[in-house]
N, C-alpha and C positions, 0 to 999 in steps of 0.2 A: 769431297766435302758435302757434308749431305744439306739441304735448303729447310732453313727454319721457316714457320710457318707461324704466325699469329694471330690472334682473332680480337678483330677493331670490335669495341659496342658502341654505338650511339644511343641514348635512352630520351624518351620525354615521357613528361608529364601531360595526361591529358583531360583539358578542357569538356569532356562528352559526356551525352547523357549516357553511352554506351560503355566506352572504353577507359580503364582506371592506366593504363600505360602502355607504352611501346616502346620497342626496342629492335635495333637494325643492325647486324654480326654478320660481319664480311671476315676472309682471311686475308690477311698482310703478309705480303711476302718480300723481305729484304727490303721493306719502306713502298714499297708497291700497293696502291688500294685498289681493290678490284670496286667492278661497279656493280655485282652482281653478288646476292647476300640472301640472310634468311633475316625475314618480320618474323618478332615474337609479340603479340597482340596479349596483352590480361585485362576482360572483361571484368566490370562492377559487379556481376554477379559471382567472378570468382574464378571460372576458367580462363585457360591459357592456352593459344593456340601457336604453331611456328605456318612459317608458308614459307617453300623453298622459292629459290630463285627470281624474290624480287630484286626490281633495280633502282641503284640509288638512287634514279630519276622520281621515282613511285616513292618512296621515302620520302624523297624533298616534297615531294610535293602532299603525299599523307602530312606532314608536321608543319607546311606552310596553308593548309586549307583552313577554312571558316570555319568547318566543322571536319573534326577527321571521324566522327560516328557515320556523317554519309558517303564520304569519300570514300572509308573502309565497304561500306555495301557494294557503291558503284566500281569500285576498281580494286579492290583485293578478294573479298571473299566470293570464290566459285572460279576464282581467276587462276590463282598460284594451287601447285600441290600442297596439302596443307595437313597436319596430323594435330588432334588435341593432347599438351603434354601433363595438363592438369585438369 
């Protein structure tokens, strides 16, 4: 039998001078969540970026910080492999 595979999103809304949303896409496997996923970041000016292999540790904590405009400088971007998809 072969293993289905799904893909959790988590989405917020965000508070920044910087960033208009994020979102965090992990695969689920037979009710399994992994802790390891892709950020998908959409700047106010319009682009959209993914970063592989953040962890939902980095997650929680981008969506629980003061500001996630500086949080995103200091610990995502330069950090994670990343491609622009828009």
């Amino acid at each position: 039998m072969a293993t289905r595979h799904l893909l959790t999103t988590v989405s917020v809304v965000c508070e920044s001078d910087m960033i208009l949303s994020a979102s965090f896409i992990t695969p689920t496997t037979l009710g399994t969540f992994q802790a390891v996923g892709m950020m998908q970041v959409t700047f106010k000016h319009g682009a959209t970026w993914c970063y592989s292999d953040v962890t939902h540790s980095i997650w929680t904590a981008f969506c629980e910080s003061e500001s996630q405009g500086k949080f995103y400088l200091q610990n995502i971007r330069g950090k994670y492999t990343s491609v622009q998809v828009h």
